[in-house]
C-alpha positions as CSV (number, residue, x, y, z in Angstrom):
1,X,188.6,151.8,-117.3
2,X,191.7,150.3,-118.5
3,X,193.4,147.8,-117.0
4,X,197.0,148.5,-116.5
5,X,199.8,148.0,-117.9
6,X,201.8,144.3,-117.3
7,X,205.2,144.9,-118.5
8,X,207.2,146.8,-121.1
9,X,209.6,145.3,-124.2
10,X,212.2,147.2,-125.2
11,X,214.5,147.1,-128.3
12,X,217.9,149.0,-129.1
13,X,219.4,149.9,-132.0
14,X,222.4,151.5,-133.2
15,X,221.2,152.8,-136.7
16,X,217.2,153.4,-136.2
17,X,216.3,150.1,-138.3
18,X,218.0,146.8,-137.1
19,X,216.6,146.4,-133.6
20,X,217.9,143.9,-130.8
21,X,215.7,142.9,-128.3
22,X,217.0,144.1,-124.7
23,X,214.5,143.4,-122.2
24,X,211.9,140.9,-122.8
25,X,209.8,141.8,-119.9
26,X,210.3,144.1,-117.2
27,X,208.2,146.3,-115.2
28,X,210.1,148.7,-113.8
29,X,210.6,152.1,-115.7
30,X,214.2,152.4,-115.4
31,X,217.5,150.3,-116.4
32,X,221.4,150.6,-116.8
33,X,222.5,149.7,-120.1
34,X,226.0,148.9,-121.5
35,X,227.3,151.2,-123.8
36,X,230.5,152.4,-126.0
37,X,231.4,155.9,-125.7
38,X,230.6,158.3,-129.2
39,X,228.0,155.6,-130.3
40,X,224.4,156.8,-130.6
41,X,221.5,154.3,-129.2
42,X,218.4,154.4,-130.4
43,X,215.1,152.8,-127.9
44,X,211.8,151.9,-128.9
45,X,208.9,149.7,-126.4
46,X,205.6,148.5,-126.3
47,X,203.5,147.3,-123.2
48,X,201.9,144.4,-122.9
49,X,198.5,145.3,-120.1
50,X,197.3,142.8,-117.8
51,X,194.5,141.6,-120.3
52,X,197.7,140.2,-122.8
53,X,196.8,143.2,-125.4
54,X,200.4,144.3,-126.9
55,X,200.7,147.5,-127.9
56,X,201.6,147.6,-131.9
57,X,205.3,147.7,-132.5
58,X,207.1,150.9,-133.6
59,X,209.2,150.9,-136.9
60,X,210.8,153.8,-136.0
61,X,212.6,154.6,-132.5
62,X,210.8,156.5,-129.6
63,X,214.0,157.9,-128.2
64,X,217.6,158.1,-128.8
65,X,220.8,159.5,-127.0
66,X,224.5,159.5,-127.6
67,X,226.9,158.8,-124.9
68,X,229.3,161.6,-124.7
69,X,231.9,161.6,-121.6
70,X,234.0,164.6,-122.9
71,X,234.4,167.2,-119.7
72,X,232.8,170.4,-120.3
73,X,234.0,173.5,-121.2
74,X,234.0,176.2,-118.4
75,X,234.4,179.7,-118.9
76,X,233.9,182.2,-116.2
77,X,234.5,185.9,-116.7
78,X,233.8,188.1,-114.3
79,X,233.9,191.9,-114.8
80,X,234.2,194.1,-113.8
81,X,236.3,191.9,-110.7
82,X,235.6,193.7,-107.4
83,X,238.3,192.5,-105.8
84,X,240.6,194.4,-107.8
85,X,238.6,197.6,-106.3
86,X,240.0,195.6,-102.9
87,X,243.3,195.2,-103.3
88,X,243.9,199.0,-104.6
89,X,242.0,200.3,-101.4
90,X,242.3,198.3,-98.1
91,X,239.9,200.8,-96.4
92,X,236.8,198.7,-97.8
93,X,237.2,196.2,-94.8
């Protein structure tokens, strides 16, 4: 039986290699993080468990994500329209 993990370290980067530390020691799973638009982010951690073993650093990232805020593009096409059906014959009420 293990015993459990004590906190994470996590690490960004913005080109997969040159890593800054951005949480030393947290425990919950989740976080905000600060971020410019069109810039991809790269993540990697390692847990420390409750017996102080630390899990072996990663060279290479475990995640990454690019922050995109461009509005989607929306095409709707319906056919054939059955309102059209409708408006040339009122007796379908």
């Amino acid at each position: 039986m293990g015993s459990g993990i004590d906190h994470y370290i996590v690490d960004y980067s913005t080109d997969g290699t040159n890593w800054i530390s951005w949480i030393a020691a947290t425990g919950p799973t989740s976080r905000d993080f600060a971020s410019d638009i069109g810039k991809t982010y790269y993540f990697r951690s390692k847990d420390v468990d409750n017996a102080g073993n630390w899990e072996r650093e990663h060279s290479t990232a475990d995640t990454h994500t690019t922050i995109d805020t461009t509005p989607p593009t929306l095409t709707l096409d319906i056919s054939p329209n059955p309102s059209r059906a409708y408006l040339a014959d009122r007796s379908l009420l």
